[in-house]
N, C-alpha and C positions, 0 to 999 in steps of 0.2 A: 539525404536524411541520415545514412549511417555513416557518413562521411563528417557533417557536421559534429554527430554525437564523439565519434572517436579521437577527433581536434580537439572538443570542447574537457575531457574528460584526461586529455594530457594535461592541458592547464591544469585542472585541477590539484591532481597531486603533482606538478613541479610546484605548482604557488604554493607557497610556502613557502650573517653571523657580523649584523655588525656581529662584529668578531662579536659572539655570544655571551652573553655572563652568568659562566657556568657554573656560578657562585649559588642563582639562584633557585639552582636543580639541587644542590649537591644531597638533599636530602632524599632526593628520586632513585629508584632503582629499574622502576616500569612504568610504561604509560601505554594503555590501550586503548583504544579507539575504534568503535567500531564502522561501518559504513553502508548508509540505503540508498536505497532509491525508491520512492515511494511508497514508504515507510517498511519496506522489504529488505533483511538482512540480503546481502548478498556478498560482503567479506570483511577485510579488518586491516588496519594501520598498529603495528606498535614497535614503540621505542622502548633498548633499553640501554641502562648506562654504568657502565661499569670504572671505577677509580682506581688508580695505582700511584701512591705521590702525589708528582705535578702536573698524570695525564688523567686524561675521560676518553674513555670512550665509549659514542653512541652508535647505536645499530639498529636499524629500521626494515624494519620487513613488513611488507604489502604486497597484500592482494586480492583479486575480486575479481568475480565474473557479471557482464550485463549478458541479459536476454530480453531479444521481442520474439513474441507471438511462439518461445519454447527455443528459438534458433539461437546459440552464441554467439551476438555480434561483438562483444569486445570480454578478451582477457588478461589480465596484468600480472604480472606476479615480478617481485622484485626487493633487491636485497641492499643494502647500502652505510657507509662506516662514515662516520665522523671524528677525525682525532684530535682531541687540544694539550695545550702543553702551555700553564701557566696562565688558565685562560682565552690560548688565544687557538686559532683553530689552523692550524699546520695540515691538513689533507683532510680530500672525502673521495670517495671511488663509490661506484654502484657499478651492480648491473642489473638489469632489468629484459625480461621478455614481454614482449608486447604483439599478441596476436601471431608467436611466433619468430617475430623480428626481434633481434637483438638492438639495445641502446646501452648507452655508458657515458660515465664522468668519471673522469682521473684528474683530479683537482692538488695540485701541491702550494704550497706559501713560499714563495720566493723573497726570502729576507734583506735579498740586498737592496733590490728594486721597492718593496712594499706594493709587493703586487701578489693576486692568485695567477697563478699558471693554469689555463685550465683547456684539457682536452677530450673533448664528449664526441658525441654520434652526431651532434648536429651544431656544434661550436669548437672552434680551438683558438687560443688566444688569451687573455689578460682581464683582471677585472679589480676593481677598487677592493681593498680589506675592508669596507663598511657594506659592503654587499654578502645579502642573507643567502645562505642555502633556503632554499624554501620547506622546509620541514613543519610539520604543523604543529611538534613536540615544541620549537623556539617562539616566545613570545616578540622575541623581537622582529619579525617581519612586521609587528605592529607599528614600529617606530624605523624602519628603512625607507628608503625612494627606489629600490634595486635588489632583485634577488636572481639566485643564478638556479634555474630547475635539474632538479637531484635523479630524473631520467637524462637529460642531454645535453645541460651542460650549457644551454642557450640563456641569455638573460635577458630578464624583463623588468619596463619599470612600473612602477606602481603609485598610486596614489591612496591614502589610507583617510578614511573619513570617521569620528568620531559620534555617534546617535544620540547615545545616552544609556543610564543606567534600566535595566532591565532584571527582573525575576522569571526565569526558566524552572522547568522543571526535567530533570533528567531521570531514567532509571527508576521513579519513584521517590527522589529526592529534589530538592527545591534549592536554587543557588540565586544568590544577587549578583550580578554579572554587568559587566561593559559590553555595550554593541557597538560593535564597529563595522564599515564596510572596507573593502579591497577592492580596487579597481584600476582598471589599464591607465597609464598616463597617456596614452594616445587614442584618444576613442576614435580616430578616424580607421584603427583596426577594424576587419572583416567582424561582424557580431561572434562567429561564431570562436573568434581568435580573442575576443579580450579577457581581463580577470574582472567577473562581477559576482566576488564572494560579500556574504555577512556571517560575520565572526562575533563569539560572544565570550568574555575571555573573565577570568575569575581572580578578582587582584589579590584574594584573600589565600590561594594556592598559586599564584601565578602562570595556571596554567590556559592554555585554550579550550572551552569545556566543547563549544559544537562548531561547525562551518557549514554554510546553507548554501545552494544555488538553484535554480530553475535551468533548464537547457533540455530540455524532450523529457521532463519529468522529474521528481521534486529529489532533490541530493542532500545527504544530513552526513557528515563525518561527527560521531559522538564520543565522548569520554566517557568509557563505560568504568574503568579502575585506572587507578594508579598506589603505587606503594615507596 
């Protein structure tokens, strides 16, 4: 059981460039996001993004504690860079504690080839430039088959289903919203290994306003501000 939850709760925050269009941040400076578990604060995601010329860069810091029955069975904490240049995304590094375990991505753009170079804690190796870092700040995971998780570096493919339009309510304020799902391309995955997110994404800010999932209790990543 806390073996499943600890599997199931990696996906989550790696799920989440085609090389990103940083174009349509450029007026972002913060995005936060908070994080439950049945319907309990228990930590927070935020990105922020800073411009110089013809770079950006983003910075992501998460973290959260689970508890059953008062005992800490899983803690996260983790830090992570994203650098573009003219759009396009030239490196991302993290590093991340997890239960005490160290993980990491040292991800660079290899120009000649058009390839990522990428070497993590539990991947080293190559990947297509239309493969998303999994960030939940990038809308485009909406529109990939492929993202590379921003703890280790491993990738995964995805398939992206469209629901329909939806009215949420966040924080006390009401948004008209897309739902979407995120789901494993391979469902003959172990349950407790695939991606079975529902996303609700806000075309009028481009941003992703919640992420849902079920797995030993209800999970909401929310958009509490942005500036």
């Amino acid at each position: 059981m806390k073996k499943s939850l600890i599997t199931f709760l990696l996906i989550l925050i790696s799920s989440t460039n085609l090389s990103a269009h940083i174009t349509h941040y450029k007026k972002f400076n913060k995005i936060e996001m908070e994080i439950f578990r049945n319907n309990e604060l228990i930590g927070y995601n935020y990105y922020s993004f800073k411009r110089e010329k013809n770079r950006t860069l983003i910075t992501n810091q998460i973290k959260f504690t689970v508890k059953l029955l008062g005992a800490t069975i899983f803690k996260v904490e983790g830090y992570g860079e994203e650098k573009y240049e003219d759009n396009n995304l030239i490196s991302f590094n993290s590093k991340t504690i997890q239960n005490k375990k160290k993980k990491f991505v040292n991800l660079q753009l290899d120009k000649k080839n058009n390839k990522f170079l990428i070497k993590g804690s539990s991947y080293t190796g190559t990947a297509d430039l239309n493969t998303v870092i999994g960030n939940w700040w990038n809308h485009e995971l909406l529109q990939s088959e492929n993202q590379i998780s921003p703890i280790s570096g491993s990738i995964k493919k995805q398939i992206v289903t469209f629901i329909g339009k939806e009215k949420i309510k966040l924080y006390g304020k009401s948004f008209h919203t897309e739902h979407f799902t995120l789901k494993s391309q391979d469902m003959n995955l172990p349950e407790n290994k695939r991606l079975n997110f529902d996303i609700w994404f806000d075309n009028k800010t481009g941003l992703i306003l919640k992420v849902k999932y079920s797995r030993m209790g209800n999970w909401e990543y929310r958009l509490k501000s942005f500036e």
